[in-house]
C-alpha positions in Angstrom: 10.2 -9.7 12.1 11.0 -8.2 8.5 9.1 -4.9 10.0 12.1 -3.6 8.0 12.2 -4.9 5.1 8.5 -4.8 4.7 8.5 -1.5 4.7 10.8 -0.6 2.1 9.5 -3.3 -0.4 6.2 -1.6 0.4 7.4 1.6 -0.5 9.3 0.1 -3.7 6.1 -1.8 -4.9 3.9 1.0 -4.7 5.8 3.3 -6.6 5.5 1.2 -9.8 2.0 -0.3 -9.5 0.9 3.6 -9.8 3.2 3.9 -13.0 1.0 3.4 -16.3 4.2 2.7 -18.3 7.5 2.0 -16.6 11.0 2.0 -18.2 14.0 -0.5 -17.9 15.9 2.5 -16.0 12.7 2.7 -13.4 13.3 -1.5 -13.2 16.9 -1.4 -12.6 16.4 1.5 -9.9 13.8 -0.7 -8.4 15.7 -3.7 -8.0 18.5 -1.9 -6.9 16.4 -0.6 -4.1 15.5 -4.5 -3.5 19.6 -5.2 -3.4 19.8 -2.7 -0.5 16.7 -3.8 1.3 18.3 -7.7 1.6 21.6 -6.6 2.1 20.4 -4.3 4.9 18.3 -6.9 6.6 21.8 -9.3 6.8 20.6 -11.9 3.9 23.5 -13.9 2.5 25.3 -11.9 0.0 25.3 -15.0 -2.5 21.7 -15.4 -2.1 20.8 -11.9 -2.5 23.0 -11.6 -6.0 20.7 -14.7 -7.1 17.9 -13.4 -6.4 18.8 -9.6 -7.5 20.2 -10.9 -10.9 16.8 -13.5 -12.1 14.6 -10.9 -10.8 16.1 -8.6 -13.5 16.5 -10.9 -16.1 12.5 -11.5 -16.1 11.1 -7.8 -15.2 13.5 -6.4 -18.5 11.6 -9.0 -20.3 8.9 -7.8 -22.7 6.3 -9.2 -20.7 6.6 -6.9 -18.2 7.8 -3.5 -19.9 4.9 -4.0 -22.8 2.2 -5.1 -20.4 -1.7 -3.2 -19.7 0.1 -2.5 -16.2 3.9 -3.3 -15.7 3.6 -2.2 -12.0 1.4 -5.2 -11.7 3.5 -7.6 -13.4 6.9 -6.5 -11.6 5.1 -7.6 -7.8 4.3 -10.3 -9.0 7.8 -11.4 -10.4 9.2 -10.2 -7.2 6.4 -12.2 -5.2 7.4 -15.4 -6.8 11.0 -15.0 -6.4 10.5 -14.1 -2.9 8.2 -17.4 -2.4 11.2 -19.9 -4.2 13.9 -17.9 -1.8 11.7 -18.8 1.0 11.5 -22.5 0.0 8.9 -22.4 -3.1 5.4 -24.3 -2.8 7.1 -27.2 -1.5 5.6 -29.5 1.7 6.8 -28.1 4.7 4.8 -30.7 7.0 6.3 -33.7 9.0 7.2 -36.6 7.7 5.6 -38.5 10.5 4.4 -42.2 10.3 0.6 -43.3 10.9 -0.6 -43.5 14.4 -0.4 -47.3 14.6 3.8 -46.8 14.7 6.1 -44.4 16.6 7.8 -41.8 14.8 10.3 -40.1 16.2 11.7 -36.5 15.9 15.0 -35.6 16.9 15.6 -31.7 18.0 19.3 -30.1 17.9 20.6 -26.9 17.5 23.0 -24.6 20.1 22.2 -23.8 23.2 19.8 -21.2 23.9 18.4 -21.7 20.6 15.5 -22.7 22.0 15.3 -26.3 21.3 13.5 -27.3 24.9 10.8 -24.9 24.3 10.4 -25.6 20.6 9.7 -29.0 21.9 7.1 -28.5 24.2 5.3 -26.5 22.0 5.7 -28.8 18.8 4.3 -31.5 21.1 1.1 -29.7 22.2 0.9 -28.7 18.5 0.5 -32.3 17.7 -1.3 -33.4 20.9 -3.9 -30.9 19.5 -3.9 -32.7 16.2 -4.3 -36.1 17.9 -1.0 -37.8 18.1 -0.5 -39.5 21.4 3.4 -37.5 22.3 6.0 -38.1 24.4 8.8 -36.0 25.6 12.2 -36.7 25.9 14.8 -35.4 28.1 18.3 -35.8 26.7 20.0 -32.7 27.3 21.6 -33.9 30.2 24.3 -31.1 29.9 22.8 -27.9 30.5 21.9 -27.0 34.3 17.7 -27.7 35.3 17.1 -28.9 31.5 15.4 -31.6 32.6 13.5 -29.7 34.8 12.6 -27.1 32.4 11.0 -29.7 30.4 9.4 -31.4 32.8 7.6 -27.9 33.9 6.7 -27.5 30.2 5.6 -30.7 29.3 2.7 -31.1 32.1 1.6 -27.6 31.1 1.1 -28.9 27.7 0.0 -32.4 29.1 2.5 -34.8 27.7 4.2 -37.1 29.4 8.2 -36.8 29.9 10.9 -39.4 29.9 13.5 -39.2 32.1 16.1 -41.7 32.8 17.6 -40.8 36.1 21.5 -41.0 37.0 22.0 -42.2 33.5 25.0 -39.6 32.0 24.6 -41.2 28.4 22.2 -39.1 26.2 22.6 -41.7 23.1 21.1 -44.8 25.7 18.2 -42.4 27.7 16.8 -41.8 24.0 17.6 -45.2 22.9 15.1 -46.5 26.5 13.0 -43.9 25.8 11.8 -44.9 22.2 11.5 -49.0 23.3 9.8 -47.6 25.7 7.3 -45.6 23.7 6.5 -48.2 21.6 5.7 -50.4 24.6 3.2 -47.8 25.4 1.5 -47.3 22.3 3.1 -43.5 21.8 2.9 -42.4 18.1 5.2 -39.6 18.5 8.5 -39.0 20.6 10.2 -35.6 20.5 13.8 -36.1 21.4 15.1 -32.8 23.5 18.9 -32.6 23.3 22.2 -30.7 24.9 23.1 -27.8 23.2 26.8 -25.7 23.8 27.9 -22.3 23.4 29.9 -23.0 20.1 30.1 -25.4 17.7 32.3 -28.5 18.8 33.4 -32.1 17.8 31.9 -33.6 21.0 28.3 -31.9 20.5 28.1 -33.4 16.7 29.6 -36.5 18.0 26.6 -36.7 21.1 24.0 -36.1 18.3 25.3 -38.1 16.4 25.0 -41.4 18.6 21.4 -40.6 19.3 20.4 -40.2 16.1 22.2 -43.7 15.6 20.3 -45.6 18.1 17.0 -44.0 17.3 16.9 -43.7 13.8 14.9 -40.5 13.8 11.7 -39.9 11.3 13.0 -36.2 11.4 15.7 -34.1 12.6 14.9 -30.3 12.7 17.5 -28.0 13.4 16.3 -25.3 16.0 17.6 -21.7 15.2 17.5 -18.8 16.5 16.3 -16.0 14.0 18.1 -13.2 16.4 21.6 -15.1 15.4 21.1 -14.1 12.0 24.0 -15.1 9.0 26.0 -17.4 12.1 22.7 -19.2 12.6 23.0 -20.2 8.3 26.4 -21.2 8.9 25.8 -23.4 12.4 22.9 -25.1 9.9 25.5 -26.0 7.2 28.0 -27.5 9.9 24.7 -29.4 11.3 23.7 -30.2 8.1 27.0 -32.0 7.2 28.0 -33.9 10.2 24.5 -35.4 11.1 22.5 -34.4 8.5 19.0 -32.1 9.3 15.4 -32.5 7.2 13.9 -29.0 8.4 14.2 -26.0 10.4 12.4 -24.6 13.1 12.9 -20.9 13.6 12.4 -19.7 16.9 12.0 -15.5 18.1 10.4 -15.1 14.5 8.3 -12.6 16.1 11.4 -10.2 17.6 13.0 -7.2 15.8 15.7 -9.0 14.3 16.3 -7.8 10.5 15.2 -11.3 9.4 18.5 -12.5 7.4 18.6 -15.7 8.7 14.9 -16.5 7.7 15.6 -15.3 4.1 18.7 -17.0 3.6 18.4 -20.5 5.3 16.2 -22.2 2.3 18.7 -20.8 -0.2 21.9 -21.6 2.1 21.1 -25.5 3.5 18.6 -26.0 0.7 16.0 -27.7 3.9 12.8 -26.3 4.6 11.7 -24.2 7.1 9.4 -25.9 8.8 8.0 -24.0 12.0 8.2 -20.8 13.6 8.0 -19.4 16.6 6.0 -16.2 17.2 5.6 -15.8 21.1 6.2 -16.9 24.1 2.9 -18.6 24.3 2.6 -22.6 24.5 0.4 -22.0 21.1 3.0 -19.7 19.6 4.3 -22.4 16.9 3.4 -21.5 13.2 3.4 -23.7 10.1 6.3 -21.9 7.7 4.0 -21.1 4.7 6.8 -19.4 2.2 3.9 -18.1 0.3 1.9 -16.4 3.4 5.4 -14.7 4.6 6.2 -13.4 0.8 3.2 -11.4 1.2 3.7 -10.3 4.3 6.7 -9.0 3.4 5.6 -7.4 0.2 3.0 -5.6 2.0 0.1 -7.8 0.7 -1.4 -9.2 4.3 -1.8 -12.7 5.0 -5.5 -13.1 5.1 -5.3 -17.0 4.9 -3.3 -16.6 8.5 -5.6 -14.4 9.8 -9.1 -16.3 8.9 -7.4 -19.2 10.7 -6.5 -17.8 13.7 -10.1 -16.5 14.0 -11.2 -19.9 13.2 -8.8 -21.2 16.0 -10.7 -19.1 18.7 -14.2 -18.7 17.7 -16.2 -22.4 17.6 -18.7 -23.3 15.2 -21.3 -24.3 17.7 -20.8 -20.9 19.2 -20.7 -19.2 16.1 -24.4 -20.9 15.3 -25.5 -19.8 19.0 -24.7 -16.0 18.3 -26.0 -16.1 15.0 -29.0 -17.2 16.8 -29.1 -14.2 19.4 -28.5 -11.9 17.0 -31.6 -12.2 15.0 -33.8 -12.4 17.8 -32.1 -9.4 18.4 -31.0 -11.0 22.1 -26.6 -10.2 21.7 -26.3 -8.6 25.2 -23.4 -7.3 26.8 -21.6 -10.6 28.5 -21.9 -12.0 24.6 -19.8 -8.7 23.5 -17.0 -9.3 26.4 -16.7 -12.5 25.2 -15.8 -11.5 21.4 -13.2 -9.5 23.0 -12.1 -11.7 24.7 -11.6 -14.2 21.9 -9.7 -11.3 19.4 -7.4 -10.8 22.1 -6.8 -14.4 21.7 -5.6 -14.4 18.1 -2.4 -12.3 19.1 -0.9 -8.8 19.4 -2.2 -6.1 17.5 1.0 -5.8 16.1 0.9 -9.4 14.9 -3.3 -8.9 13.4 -2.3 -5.8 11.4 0.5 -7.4 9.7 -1.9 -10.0 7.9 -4.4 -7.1 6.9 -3.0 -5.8 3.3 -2.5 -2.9 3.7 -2.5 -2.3 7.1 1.2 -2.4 8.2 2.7 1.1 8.2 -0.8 2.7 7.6 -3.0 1.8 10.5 -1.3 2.0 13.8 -1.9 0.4 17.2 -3.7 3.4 18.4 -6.0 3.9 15.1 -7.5 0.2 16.6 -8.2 2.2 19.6 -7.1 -0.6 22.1 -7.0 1.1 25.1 -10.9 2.1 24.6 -11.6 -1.9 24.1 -9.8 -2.8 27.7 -12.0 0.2 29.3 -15.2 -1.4 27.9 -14.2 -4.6 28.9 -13.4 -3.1 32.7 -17.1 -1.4 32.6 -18.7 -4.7 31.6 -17.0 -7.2 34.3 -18.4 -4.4 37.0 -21.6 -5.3 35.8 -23.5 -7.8 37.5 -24.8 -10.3 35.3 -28.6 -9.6 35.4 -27.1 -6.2 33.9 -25.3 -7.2 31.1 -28.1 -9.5 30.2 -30.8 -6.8 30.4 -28.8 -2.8 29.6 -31.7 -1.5 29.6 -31.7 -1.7 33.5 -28.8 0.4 34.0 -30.0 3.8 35.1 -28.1 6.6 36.5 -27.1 5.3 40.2 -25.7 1.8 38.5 -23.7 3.7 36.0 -22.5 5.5 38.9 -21.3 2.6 40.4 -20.2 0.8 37.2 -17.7 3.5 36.8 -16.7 3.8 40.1 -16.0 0.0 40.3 -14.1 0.2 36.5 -12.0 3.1 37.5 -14.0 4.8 34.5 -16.1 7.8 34.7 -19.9 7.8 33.9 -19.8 9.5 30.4 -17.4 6.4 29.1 -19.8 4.1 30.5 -22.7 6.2 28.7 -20.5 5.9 25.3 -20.3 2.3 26.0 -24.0 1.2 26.7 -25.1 3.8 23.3 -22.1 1.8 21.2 -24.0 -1.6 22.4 -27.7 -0.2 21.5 -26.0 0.5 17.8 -24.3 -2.6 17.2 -27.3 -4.9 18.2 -29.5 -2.4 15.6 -26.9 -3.0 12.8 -26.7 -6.4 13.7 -30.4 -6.7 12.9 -30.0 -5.1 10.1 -27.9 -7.3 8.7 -29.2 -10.5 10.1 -32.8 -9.4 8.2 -31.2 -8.3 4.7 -30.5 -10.6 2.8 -29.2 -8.1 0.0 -26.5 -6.7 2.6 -25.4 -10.0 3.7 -24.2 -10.8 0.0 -22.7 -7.3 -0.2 -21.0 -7.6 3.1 -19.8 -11.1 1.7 -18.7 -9.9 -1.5 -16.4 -7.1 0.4 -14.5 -10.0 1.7 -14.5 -12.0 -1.8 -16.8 -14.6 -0.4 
């Protein structure tokens, strides 16, 4: 998402920050250019005269127009607008009871917003965290709902309540919460019927279970490919029953992000999740701050240094940091690092948190497809050869690249790679000096 958008507040950003001196006519062309980005990506039109309209009454300012370097001072006036129209530096977490009670979240939204998959993955989300969840199955319109979450909640390993042959959603959530605090369950995620449109009988359904359950929070699923309908199905939710957050689901499609950009500003309730694949693992904390830069161009670092932390464990971290100064990193070692950053996401998704990176470094610059042939050589290895290269002579290459559908001068490029990496990594793991100018690259 905001691919788009991105792009053009890139472009608009760094024509100023290379301007010594800018003028009020190069600030009212520039937020003009910002008028035309929102309005093209389908943001509200009240929300985009807001934000168009205090943006210029603080760059014309003297501040800005005076400053050592006005290009500076304009991002970061249009950063901090883009961060309040996003929801500002407000908590976006839960507000979810201790462990020794049962809170309970209540999910509702249209259907095929993707409330029953929202729901399994907010409840592995906060399995992982170390509530004790339960699932509930309350859509009892929509054809193999139940189902569906049944499927999804024993791949994420929580349990799901069912109330067979009842045809009351309002009295299967009502059993399901008396009997999840029977059961010592902390959390219960309420899953509930959808339609195709707006209609009294859906708000008057939610209504009733949010009655009998008294919910801790009740998130209002959207889908971000709806764009301005999905604001205006959020007021009419908002109204009637009454919603604490948002989850926005699809965040990672091609949609011209409208909906994400307007919501906050629209409803005036945070954004609290999104979605970003179709993984069970694909639910994001919203962090208004993280997607502002994104969307100026500026990377998300923080994002990125957590998904890394996400997939590469301390202990194992330690145990290579051992190998590699008794200079003992071998080749099984190195398909497993690749293995773990194809973990963190698409390469689409990795070069969107690296400033700079998006419209500058492409797919192919990373040089993908050469990382899936090494990893093809190295699984045709046996493992006495990736623990010991130096046994590979000419008749194993031969048959490494036969069995890797390679050919024997890729494998060659592949085993001389290896040989310089574990030199540089003993150069590094010995010098001290580069270590702190390695560290200082990334402002550690």
């Amino acid at each position: 998402m905001f691919d788009s958008i991105a792009g053009k507040f890139t472009g608009i950003m760094r024509t100023l920050s290379g301007k010594g001196k800018i003028s009020e006519k190069n600030v009212r062309d520039a937020v003009e250019e910002i008028k035309e980005a929102l309005l093209d990506a389908d943001v509200n039109l009240r929300v985009v005269r807001r934000f168009v309209n205090s943006t210029l009454d603080e760059a014309l300012g003297e501040k800005v127009l005076s400053s050592v370097n006005p290009g500076q001072q304009f991002t970061k006036i249009v950063y901090d607008k883009m961060v309040e129209l996003l929801g500002g530096a407000g908590n976006t977490s839960l507000n979810l009871k201790g462990k020794d009670t049962t809170s309970i979240i209540l999910l509702m939204g249209l259907q095929g917003s993707g409330k029953t998959t929202a729901a399994h993955k907010l409840a592995y989300k906060l399995k992982k965290e170390g509530r004790k969840v339960m699932l509930v199955a309350a859509d009892l319109v929509r054809p193999a709902a139940i189902t569906q979450l049944q499927v999804l909640g024993e791949k994420a390993g929580v349990p799901v309540f069912t109330l067979p042959g009842e045809k009351d959603p309002a009295k299967v959530a009502e059993a399901a919460v008396s009997r999840a605090k029977h059961d010592l369950f902390d959390t219960v995620i309420i899953d509930t019927s959808g339609r195709m449109h707006l209609d009294q009988a859906l708000m008057e359904e939610i209504q009733r279970v949010a009655k009998v359950t008294h919910p801790d929070e009740t998130l209002f699923v959207a889908d971000a490919m709806t764009g301005q309908s999905a604001v205006d199905i959020a007021k009419e939710f908002e109204e009637k029953v009454g919603i604490s957050g948002v989850i926005l689901t699809k965040f990672d499609s091609d949609t011209r992000g409208g909906a994400a950009l307007s919501l906050r500003a629209v409803v005036g309730k945070p954004i609290k999740f999104i979605g970003t694949g179709e993984k069970m693992e694909d639910l994001e904390v919203f962090h208004p701050e993280r997607i502002a830069t994104r969307i100026l161009g500026m990377g998300d670092i923080v994002s990125l240094v957590e998904k890394a932390q996400e997939q590469f464990d301390q202990a194992e971290a330690e145990r290579l940091q051992k190998k590699m100064e008794k200079n003992t990193f071998d080749l099984q070692d190195y398909l497993d690092q690749l293995e773990n950053l194809k973990k963190m996401g698409s390469a689409d998704k990795l070069l969107e948190m690296i400033p700079g990176a998006k419209g500058n470094i492409s797919e192919e610059d990373l040089h993908l497809e050469e990382l899936e042939k090494e990893k093809a050589i190295i699984r045709s290895m046996t493992r006495f050869e990736r623990s010991n290269y130096r046994i590979i002579g000419p008749s194993r290459r031969k048959r490494i690249a036969k069995g890797s559908g390679t050919s024997v001068a890729e494998v060659n490029r592949l085993l001389k790679k290896f040989e310089k990496s574990r030199l540089m990594m003993k150069k590094v793991m010995t010098n001290k000096k580069l270590q702190a100018a390695m560290l200082k690259q990334f402002g550690m």
